[in-house]
N, C-alpha and C positions, 0 to 999 in steps of 0.2 A: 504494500500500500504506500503510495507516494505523499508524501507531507507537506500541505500547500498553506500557504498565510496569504489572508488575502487583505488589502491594507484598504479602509473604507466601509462603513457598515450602514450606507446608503441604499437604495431600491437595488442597484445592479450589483452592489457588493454581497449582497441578500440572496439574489439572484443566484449570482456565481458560484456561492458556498451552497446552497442547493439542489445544484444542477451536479456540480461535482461530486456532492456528500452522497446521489442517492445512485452512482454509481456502482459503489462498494470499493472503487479504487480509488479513492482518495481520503484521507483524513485532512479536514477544513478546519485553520483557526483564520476567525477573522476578527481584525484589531483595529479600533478610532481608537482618538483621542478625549471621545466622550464617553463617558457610561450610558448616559442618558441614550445617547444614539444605540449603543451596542445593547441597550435593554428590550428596546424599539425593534430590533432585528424580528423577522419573522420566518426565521428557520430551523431546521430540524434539529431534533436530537442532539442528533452525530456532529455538530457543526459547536465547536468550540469557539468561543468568545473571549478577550484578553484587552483590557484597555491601558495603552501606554501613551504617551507623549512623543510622535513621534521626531519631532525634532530636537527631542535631548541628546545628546548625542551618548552614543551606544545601545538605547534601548531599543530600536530594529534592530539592530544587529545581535543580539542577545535572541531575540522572538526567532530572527532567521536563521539563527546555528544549527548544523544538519537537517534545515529542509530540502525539499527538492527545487522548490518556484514559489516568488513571491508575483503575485500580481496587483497589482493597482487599481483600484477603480475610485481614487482617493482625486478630490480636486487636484486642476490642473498643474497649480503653482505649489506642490510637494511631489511632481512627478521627480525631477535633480533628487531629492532628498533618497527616495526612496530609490531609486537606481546606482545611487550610489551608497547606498547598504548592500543592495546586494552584490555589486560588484567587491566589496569588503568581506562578505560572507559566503563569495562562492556558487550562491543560487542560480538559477535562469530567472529572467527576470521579464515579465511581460505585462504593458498599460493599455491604457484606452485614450490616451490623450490626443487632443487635436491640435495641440499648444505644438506650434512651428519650433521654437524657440529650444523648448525644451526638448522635443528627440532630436536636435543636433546634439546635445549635450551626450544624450543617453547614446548617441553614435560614437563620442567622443569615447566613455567612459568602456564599452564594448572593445575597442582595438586592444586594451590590455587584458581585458574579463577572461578565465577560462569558463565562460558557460553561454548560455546563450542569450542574447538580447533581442527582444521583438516589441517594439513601439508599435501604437495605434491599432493593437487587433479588435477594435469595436467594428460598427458598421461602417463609419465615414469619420475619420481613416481605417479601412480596414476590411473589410467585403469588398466595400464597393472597386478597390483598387486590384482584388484579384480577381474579379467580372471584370475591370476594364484591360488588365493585363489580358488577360484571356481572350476575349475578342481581339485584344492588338495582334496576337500572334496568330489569327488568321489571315491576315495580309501581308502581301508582298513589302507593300509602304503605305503610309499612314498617312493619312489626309488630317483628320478633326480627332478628337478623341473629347468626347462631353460627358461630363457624370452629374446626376440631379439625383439629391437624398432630401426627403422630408418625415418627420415623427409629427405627424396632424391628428389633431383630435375626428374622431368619425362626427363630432355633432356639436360643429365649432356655433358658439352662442354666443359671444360679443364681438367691441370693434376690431381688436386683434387677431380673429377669426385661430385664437389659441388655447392651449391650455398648456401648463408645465409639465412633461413627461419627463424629463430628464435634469440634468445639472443646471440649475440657472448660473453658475459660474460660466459652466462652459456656453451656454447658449450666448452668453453677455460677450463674453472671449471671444465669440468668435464672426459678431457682429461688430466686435473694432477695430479687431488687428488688419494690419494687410494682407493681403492673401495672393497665392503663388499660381502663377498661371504660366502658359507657353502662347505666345502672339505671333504672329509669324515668324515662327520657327525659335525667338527669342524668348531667354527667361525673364520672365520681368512681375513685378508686383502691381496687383489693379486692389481701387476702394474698394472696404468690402458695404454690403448693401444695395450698387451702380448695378447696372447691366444689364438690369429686369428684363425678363422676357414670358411671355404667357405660354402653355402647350396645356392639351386635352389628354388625356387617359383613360380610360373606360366611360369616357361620356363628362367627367369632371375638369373645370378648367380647373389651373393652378398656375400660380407664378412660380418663380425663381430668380435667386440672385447672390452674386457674390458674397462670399463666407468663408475664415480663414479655414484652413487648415486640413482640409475634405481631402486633398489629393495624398495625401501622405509623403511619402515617395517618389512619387510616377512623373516628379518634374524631373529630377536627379536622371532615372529613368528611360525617358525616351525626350529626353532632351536631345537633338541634333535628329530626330526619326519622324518626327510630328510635327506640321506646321501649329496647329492649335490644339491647346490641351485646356480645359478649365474646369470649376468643379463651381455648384450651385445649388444652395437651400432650396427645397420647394416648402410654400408655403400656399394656402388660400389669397384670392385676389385679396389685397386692399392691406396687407400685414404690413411691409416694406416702408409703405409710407409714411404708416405712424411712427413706426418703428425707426426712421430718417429722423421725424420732427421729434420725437422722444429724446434720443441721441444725440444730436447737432444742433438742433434750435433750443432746447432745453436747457442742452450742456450737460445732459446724464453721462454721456461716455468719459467724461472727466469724474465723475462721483458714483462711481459699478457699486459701492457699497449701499446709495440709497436707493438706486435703479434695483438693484437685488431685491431690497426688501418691500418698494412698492410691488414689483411681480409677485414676490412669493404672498405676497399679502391682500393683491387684488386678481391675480388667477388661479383657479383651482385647478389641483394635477387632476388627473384622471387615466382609469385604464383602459377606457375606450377609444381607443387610438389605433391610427393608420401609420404603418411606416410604407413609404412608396419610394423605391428602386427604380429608376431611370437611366441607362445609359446606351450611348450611342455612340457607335467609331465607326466612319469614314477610312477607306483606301484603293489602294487597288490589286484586284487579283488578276494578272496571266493580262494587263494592258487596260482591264477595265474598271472603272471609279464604282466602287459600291458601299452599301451600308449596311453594317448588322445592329442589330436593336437588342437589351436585356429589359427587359419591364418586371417588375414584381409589387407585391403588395401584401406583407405579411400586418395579420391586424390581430388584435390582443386573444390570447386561449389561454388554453388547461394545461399545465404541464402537469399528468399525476391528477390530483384533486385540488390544486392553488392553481387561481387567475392570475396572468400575466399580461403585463403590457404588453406591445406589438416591440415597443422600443426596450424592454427587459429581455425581450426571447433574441431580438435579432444580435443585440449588445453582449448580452450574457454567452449565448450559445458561440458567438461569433471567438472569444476571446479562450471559452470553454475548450474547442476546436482544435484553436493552435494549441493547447495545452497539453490537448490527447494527442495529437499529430508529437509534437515532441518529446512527451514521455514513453509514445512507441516508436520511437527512433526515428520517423519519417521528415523529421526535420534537422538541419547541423544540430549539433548540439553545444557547439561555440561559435563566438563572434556575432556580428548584426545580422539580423533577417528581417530582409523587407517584407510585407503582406502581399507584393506582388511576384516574388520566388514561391507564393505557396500554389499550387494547380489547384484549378475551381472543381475539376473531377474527384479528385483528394479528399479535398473540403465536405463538399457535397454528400461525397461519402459515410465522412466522421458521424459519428453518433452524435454528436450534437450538432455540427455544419447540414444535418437532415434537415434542422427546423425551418431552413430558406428553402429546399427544396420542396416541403410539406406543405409551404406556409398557406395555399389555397386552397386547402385540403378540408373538410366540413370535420374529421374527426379528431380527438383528442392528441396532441405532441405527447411523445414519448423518450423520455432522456435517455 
């Protein structure tokens, strides 16, 4: 049985020790820095709880001594912290973060690590990069390369056509930073929020628009192979714009701290939510210019007897995935790995990587 710490005891940190624990191969401790939070958890038995501080220094690393993998599902700005425990303790080490910033570091701190490092295995960064990998590699060369990720409520009821499924750190993160894109042929950084563009899906309009952090990797990538590569939130018509005048006319992007607390305080989370998979790569095969298309739509179920989000199954399972791919050796087992070196047939496979392939499936998910 493999010994996993999972650092964050948040919906997905919940999640994860969950999905993992009812395997029977894993023993799950999962560790905040609050009791309160860790009292709050809603999972099994088998799933040990331990609250430390973690940026005292030594006590991750104390938690980490002879595990197998520490994973993250802890706000963005303690991803460095925690990477570099485990880089001091030996572990593999793998997050969900969409923070630019921070997996250059944890690339950094990888060249010397003996074990293995894997940044952003959630959805976006993270799926969605080995669906676009994957379609890149059926062409000859690459024209466009577009990814469009949204976590939407199925039964949006005010003017932010929103509800909170996930980290409001991150969602605020990733509505200011700059974000990385390919323009003809060059790498270069566009505002994030600009771009908007509308598309239809099973009959629904939706927008989308610039958002850091979505591509992962894939600029590094297929830099010099792609004329355009970009990645973009979908949300319902009319979010963008408040969410502009929130931001920049406000002046909230300078104050995340009170912008946090009006969201967490005037939207309610819910688990009736849509996550919608978009993407589309442009090339050409054998002279001729074509296009293949990924569409999905995995929306909230049952894992077992507990309801889950649509954004718990795809996040949890996503990161769950590379976990088991690595513990049965189907991944290095040192140094950096990108989410776009892992094969989507692989994935797919994995007892947990099922849950995207099930996801429009009327009957219950099965860990």
């Amino acid at each position: 049985m493999k010994e996993i710490v999972v650092v964050g005891a948040g919906k997905i940190g919940g999640t994860i020790a969950n999905l993992l624990a009812g395997t029977g191969d894993y023993h799950v401790t999962v560790v905040d820095r609050a009791q309160a939070q860790l009292d709050a958890l809603d999972v099994s038995p088998l799933v040990a709880t331990k609250q430390i501080e973690i940026a005292e220094a030594g006590a991750l690393e104390q938690v980490l001594d002879g595990k197998f993998a520490v994973l993250s599902a802890a706000p963005f700005h303690l991803t460095t912290r925690i990477a570099e425990a485990a880089a001091k303790s030996g572990v593999h080490y793998l997050d969900l973060t969409e923070d630019v910033a921070s997996t250059r570091i944890v690339k950094q701190l990888s060249a010397k690590a003996t074990t293995a490092f894997i940044p952003q295995c959630g959805l976006a960064p993270g799926f969605i990069s080995i669906v676009a990998n994957d379609l890149a590699k059926r062409f000859d060369s690459l024209e466009s390369v577009r990814m469009r990720v949204g976590a939407l409520p199925q039964y949006p009821s005010n003017a932010l056509n929103y509800n909170l499924t996930w980290s409001t750190d991150g969602v605020i993160n990733e509505y200011c930073e700059p974000c990385e894109a390919i323009v003809d042929g060059e790498l270069t950084e566009v505002p994030p929020l600009e771009e908007r563009e509308e598309f239809s899906l099973d009959g629904v309009t939706y927008e989308a628009f610039n958002t850091s952090g979505g591509l992962g990797t894939l600029c590094e990538t297929l830099l010099g192979k792609v004329r355009t590569l970009n990645y973009r939130t979908i949300r319902y018509p009319g979010h963008a714009a408040i969410m502009k005048a929130l931001l920049n006319d406000l002046g909230l992007r300078d104050r995340r701290d009170v912008f946090k607390d009006i969201l967490e305080n005037a939207l309610p989370s819910t688990l009736q939510d849509v996550v919608v998979i978009f993407v589309t790569v442009s090339g050409r095969k054998k002279g001729r210019l074509l296009q293949e298309t990924y569409a999905n739509k995995v929306y909230s179920n049952h894992i077992g007897a507990q309801l889950y989000s649509g954004i718990q199954i795809t996040t949890a399972s996503a990161i769950c995935a590379v976990l088991d791919m690595l513990a049965k050796g189907d991944l290095p087992q040192q140094g950096f790995i990108r989410q776009e070196d892992i094969a989507l047939d692989a994935f797919l496979a994995n007892r947990f990587g099922k849950a995207y392939a099930q996801a429009e499936s009327a009957g219950r998910l099965v860990a």
